[in-house]
C-alpha positions as CSV (number, residue, x, y, z in Angstrom):
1,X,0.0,0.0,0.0
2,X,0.6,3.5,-0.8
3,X,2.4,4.8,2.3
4,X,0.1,8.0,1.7
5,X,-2.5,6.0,3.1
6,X,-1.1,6.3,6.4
7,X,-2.4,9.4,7.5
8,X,-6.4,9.1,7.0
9,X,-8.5,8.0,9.4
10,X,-10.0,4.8,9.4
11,X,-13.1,5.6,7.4
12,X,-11.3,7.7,4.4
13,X,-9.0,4.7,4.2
14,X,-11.7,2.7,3.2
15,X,-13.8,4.8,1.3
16,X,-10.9,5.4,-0.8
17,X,-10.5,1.7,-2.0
18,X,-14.1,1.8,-3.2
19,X,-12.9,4.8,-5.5
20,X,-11.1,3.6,-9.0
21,X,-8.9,5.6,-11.2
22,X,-12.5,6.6,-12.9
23,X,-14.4,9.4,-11.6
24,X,-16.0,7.9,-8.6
25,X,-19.6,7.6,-7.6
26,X,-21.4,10.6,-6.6
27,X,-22.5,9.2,-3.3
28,X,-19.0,7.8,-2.7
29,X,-17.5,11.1,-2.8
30,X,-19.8,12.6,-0.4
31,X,-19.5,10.2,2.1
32,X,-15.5,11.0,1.5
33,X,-15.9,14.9,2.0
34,X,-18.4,15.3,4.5
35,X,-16.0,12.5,6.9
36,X,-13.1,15.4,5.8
37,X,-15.0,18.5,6.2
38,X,-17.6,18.2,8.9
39,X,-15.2,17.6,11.6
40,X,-12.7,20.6,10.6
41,X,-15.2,23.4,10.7
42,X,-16.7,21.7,14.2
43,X,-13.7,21.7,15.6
44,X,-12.6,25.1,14.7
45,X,-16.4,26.3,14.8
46,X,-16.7,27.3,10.9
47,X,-20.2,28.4,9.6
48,X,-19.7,27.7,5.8
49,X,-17.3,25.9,3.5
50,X,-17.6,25.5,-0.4
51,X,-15.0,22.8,-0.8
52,X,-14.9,21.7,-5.2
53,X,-12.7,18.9,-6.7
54,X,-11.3,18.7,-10.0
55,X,-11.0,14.7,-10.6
56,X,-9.8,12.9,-14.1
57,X,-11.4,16.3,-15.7
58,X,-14.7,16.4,-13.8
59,X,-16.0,19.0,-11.5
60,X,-17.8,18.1,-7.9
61,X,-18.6,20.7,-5.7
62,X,-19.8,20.0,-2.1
63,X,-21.2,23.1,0.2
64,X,-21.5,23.3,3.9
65,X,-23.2,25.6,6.6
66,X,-23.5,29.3,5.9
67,X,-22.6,32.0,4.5
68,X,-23.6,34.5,7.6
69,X,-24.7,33.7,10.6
70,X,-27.4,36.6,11.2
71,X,-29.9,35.4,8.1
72,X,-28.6,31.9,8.1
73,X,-28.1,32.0,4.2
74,X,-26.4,28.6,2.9
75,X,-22.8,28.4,1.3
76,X,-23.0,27.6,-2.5
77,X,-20.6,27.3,-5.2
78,X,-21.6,30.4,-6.1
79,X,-20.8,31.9,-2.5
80,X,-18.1,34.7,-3.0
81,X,-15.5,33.8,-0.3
82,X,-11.9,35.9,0.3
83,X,-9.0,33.9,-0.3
84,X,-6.7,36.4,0.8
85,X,-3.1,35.2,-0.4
86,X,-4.5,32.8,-3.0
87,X,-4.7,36.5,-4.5
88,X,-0.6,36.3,-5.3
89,X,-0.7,33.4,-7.7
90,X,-3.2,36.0,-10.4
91,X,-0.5,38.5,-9.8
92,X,2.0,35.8,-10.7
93,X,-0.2,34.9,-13.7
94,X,-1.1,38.4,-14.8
95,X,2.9,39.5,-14.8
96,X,3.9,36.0,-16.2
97,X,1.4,37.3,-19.4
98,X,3.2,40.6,-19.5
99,X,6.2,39.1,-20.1
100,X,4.6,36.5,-22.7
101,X,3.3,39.9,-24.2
102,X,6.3,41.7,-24.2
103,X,5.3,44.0,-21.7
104,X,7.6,43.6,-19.6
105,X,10.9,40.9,-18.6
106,X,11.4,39.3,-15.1
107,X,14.9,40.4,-15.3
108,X,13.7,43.9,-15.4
109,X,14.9,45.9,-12.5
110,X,12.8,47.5,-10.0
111,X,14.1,50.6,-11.0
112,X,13.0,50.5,-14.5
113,X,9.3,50.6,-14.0
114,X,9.5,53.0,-10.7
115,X,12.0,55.7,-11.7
116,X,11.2,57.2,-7.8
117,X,12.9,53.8,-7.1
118,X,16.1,54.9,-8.3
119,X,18.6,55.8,-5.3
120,X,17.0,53.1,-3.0
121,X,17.9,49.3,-2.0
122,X,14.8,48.2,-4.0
123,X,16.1,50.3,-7.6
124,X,18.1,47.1,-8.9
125,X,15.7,44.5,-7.4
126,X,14.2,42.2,-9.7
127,X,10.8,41.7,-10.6
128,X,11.4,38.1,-10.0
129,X,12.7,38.9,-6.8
130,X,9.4,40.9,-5.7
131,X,7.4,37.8,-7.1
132,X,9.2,35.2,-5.2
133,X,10.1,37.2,-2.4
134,X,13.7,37.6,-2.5
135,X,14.3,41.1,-2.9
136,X,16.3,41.1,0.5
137,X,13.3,40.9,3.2
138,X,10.8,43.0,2.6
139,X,8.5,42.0,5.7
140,X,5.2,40.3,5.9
141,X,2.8,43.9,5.9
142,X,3.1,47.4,5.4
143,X,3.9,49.0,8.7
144,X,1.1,51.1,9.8
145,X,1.9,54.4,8.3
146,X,1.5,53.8,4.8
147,X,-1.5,54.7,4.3
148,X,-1.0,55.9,0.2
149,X,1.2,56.2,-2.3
150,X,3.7,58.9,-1.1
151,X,3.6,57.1,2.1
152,X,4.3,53.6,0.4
153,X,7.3,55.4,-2.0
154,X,9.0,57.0,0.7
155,X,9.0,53.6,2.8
156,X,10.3,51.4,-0.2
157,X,12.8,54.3,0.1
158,X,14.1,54.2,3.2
159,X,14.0,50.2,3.0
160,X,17.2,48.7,4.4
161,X,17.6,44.7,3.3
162,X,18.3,41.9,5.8
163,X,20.3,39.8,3.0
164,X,21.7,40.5,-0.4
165,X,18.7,40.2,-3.5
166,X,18.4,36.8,-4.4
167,X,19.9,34.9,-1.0
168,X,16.9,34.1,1.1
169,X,13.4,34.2,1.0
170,X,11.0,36.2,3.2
171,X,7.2,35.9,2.8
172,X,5.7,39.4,1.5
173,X,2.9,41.3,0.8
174,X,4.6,44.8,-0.3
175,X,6.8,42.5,-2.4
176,X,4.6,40.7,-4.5
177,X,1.8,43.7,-4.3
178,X,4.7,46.0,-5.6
179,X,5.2,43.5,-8.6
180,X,1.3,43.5,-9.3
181,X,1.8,47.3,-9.4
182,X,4.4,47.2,-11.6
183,X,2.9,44.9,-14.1
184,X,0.1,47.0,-14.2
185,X,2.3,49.8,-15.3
186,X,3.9,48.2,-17.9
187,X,0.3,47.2,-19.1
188,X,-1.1,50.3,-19.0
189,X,-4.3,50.0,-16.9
190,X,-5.1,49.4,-13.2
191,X,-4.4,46.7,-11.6
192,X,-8.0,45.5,-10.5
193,X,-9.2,46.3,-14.5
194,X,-7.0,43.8,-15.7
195,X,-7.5,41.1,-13.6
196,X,-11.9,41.5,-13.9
197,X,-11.7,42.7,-17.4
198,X,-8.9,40.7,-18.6
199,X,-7.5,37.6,-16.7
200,X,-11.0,36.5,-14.8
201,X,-12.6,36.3,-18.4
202,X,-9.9,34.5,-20.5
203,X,-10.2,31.4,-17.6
204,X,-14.0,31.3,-17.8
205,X,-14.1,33.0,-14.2
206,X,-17.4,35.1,-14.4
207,X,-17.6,35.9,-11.0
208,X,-14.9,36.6,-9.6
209,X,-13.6,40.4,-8.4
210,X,-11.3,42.7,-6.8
211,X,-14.4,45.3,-5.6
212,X,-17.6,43.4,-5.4
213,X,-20.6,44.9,-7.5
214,X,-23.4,46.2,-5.1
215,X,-25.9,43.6,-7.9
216,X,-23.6,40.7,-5.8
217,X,-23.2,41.8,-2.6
218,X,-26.3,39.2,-1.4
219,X,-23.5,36.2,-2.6
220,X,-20.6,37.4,-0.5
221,X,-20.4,35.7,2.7
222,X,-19.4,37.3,5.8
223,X,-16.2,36.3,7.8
224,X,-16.1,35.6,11.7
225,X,-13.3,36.4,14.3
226,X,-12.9,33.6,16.6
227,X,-15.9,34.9,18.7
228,X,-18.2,35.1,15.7
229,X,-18.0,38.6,15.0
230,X,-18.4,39.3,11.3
231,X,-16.1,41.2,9.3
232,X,-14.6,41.8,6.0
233,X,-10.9,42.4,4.5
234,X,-10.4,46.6,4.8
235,X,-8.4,48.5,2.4
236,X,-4.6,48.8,2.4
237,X,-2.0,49.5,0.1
238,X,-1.8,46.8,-2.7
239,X,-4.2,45.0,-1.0
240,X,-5.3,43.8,-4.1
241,X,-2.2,42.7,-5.8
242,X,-1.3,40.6,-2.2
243,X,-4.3,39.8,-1.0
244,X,-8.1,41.2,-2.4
245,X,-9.4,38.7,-4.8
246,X,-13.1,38.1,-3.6
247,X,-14.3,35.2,-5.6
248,X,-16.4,31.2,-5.4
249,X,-15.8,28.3,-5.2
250,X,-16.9,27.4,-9.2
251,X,-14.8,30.3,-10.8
252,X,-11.6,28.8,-8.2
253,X,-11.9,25.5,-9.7
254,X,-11.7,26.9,-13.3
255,X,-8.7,28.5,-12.7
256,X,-7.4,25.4,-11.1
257,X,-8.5,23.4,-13.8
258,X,-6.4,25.3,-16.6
259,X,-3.6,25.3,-14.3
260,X,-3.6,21.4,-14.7
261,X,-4.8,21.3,-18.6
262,X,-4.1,24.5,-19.7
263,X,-4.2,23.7,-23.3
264,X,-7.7,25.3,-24.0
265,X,-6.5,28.5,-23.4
266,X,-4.5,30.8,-25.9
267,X,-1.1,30.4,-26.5
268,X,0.0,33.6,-24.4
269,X,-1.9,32.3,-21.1
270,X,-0.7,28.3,-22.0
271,X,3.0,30.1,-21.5
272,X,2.3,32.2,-18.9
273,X,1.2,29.4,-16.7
274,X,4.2,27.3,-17.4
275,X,6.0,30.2,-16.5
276,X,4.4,30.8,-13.1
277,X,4.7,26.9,-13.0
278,X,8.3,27.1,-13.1
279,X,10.6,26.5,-10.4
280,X,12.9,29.9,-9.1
281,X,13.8,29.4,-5.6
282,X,14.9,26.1,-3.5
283,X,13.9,26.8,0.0
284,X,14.3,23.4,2.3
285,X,11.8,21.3,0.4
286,X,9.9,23.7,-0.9
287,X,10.7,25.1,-4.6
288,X,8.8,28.5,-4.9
289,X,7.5,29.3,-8.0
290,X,5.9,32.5,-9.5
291,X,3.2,32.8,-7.2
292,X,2.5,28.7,-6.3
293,X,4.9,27.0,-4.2
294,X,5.6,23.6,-5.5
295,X,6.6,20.0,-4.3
296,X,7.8,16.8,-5.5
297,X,4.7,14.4,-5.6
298,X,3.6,11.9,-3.5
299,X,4.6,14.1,-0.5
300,X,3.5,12.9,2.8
301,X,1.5,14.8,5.9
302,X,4.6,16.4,7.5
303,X,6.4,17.9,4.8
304,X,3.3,19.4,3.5
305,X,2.5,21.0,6.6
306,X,5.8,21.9,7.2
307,X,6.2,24.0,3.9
308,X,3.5,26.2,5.2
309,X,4.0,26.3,8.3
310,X,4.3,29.5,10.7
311,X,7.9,29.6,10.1
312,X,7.9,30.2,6.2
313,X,5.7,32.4,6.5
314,X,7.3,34.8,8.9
315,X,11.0,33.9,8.8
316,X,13.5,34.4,6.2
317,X,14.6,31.5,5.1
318,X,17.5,30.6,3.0
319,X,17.2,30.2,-0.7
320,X,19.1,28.8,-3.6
321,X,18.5,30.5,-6.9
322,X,17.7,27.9,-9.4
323,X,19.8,29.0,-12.7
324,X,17.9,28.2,-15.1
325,X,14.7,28.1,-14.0
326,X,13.5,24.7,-13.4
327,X,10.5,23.6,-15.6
328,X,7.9,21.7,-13.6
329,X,8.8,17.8,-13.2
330,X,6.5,15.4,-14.3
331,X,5.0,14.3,-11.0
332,X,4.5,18.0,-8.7
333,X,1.8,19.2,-6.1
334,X,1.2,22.8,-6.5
335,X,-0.4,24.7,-3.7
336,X,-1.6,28.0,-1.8
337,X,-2.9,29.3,1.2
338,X,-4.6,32.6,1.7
339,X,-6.6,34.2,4.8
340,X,-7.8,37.5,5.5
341,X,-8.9,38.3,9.2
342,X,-12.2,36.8,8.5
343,X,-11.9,34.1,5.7
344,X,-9.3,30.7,5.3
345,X,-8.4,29.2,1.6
346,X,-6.5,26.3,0.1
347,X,-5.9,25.4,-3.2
348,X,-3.7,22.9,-4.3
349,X,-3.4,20.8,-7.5
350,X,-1.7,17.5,-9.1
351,X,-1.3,18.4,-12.9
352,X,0.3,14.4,-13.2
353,X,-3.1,12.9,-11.6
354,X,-5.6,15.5,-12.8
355,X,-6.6,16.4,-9.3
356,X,-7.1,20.0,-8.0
357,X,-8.8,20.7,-4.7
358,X,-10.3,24.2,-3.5
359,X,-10.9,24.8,0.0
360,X,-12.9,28.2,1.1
361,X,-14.0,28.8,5.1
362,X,-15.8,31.9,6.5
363,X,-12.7,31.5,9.0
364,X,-9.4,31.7,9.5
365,X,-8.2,28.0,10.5
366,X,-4.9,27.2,10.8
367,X,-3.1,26.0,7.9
368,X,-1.8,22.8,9.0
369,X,-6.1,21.9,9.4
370,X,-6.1,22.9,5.7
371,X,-3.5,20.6,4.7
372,X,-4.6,17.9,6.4
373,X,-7.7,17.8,5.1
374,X,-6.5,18.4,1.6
375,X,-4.0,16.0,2.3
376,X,-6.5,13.3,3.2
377,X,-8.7,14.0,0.5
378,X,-6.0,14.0,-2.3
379,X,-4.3,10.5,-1.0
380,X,-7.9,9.1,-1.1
381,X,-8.5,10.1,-4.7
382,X,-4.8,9.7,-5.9
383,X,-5.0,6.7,-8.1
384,X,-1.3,5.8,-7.2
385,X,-2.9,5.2,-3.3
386,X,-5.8,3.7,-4.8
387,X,-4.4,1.1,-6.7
388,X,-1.5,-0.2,-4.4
């Protein structure tokens, strides 16, 4: 047996040998999810989840509890959830199609798309460095102060880095929000335009936005603080290049789904995938792409967790530049977390066994809950556990 296998409870273990390399039966799956799902969001006391699979090209979608808690409306796949950091990886798409375009290059400095950057640390810093975060430790937010864009300029001014460009890795919102920015320069529009009038449409995503229209507002769920207090993401600088992508559990799976067969799409977005696909950094066992953070596959519980653990997230850690970039192996995992205040998400995806998993809560639960639940769902459905 698969020693994947290992980690599932009891039940999912067995479940899973009822499930062949063919889709499986609708009533199987359920069984499989609800046994995942039900005790995560009791345990962490989680009104709604829309939780959608992508399996051998076919799309299940299963929904629990609600969206808010004051008129008791039920999560759907068309519930609008934040998935706060999941956010970077259409940055990472959206500047992996300027390059594609000729809009602008990876190598490009910094500098060249920010003349006010010129004189500071960040002026020869490379827009692959703000997209994998090695421009020398950038930290995890803005401090308080910057509050707009002089504010923001003068603090990427006065900037002093931890470690020379391209050295270690340090988890970053004002680093991949400044390459959003950036991009959007090069590509002449604002940021938030290009992603719901550009990006969103060419993967099918009709429903998916930056600044949710007052016509939707009844679909977007409310998130709770761990007291149940409702609350949504508030406005900071490049919020929505790091973290402001308000979108459902339907539209997620699409874009997950031409992450693993992205042959449907045009030739510019088929490349610019591959590119974010690509492998830029080595950090431990982790190997971070543009925007997804990638693993050799089968991976087990531990390793998983441990790639998005605390410590990545809020340490620098040191990386190894990968010269030249590595093109994805045949068998990776591909994943993301993302939480606002209110709101918890998890995507991950297996290109080699057509399997893609999207995970959106009305709370933020800890990540290593996310991955187990993931992790337990993917082994059960991986037809390399299923058929050993």
């Amino acid at each position: 047996m698969n020693g994947k296998l290992s980690t599932l409870p009891t039940l999912l273990a067995t479940l899973a040998f009822g499930i062949s390399s063919a889709a499986p039966a609708a009533d199987t799956l359920q069984s499989l999810v609800d046994a995942t799902i039900r005790p995560v969001m009791a345990e962490y006391d989680i009104a709604g989840m829309a939780v959608a699979i992508s399996h051998n090209g076919q799309a299940h979608y299963f929904n629990y509890g609600v969206a808010r808690l004051d008129d008791q409306q039920p999560v759907t796949s068309d519930t609008l959830f934040e998935i706060g950091s999941v956010s970077k990886t259409f940055t990472a798409t959206l500047a992996a199609l300027a390059q594609t375009t000729g809009k602008l290059s990876l190598a490009d400095s910094a500098g060249q798309h920010w003349p006010e950057l010129r004189g500071s640390p960040l002026e020869h810093a490379s827009l692959l460095n703000l997209g994998t975060y090695t421009a020398g430790g950038l930290p995890l937010q803005f401090p308080d102060k910057v509050t707009d864009q002089a504010s923001m300029l003068a603090y990427y001014r006065q900037w002093r880095p931890e470690h020379i460009a391209g050295t270690h890795r340090r988890y970053s919102n004002p680093s991949i929000g400044l390459l959003g920015m950036l991009t959007a320069r090069s590509m002449g529009q604002p940021f938030a335009t290009l992603l719901e009038g550009t990006l969103f449409p060419a993967f099918g995503m009709q429903h998916s936005y930056i600044q949710v229209p007052a016509a939707q507002m009844p679909r977007y769920a409310y998130g709770y603080t761990k007291d149940n207090q409702p609350l949504r993401v508030t406005p900071g600088m490049l919020d929505a290049e790091a973290y402001g992508v308000k979108t459902n559990a339907k539209d997620l799976l699409r874009f997950v789904q031409a992450n693993i067969s992205p042959a449907g799409l045009n030739p510019d977005l088929q490349h610019a995938i591959g590119i974010t696909h690509a492998g830029y950094y080595r950090v431990g066992e982790m190997t971070q792409g543009l925007g997804w953070e990638r693993y050799p596959y089968p991976i087990n519980l531990e390793r998983l967790q441990a790639g998005n653990s605390p410590a990545m997230a809020l340490e620098s850690q040191p990386a190894t530049r990968l010269t030249p970039p590595e093109p994805e192996p045949g068998d990776s995992l591909f994943n993301k977390t993302g939480s606002t205040n209110g709101f918890g998400a998890y995507v991950v995806f297996i290109p080699s066994q057509q399997l893609g998993l999207v995970m959106l809560a009305n709370k933020n639960y800890p990540n290593a809950a996310r991955i187990k639940a993931a992790h337990a769902l993917l082994s059960a459905l991986d037809t390399h556990a299923t058929t050993h």
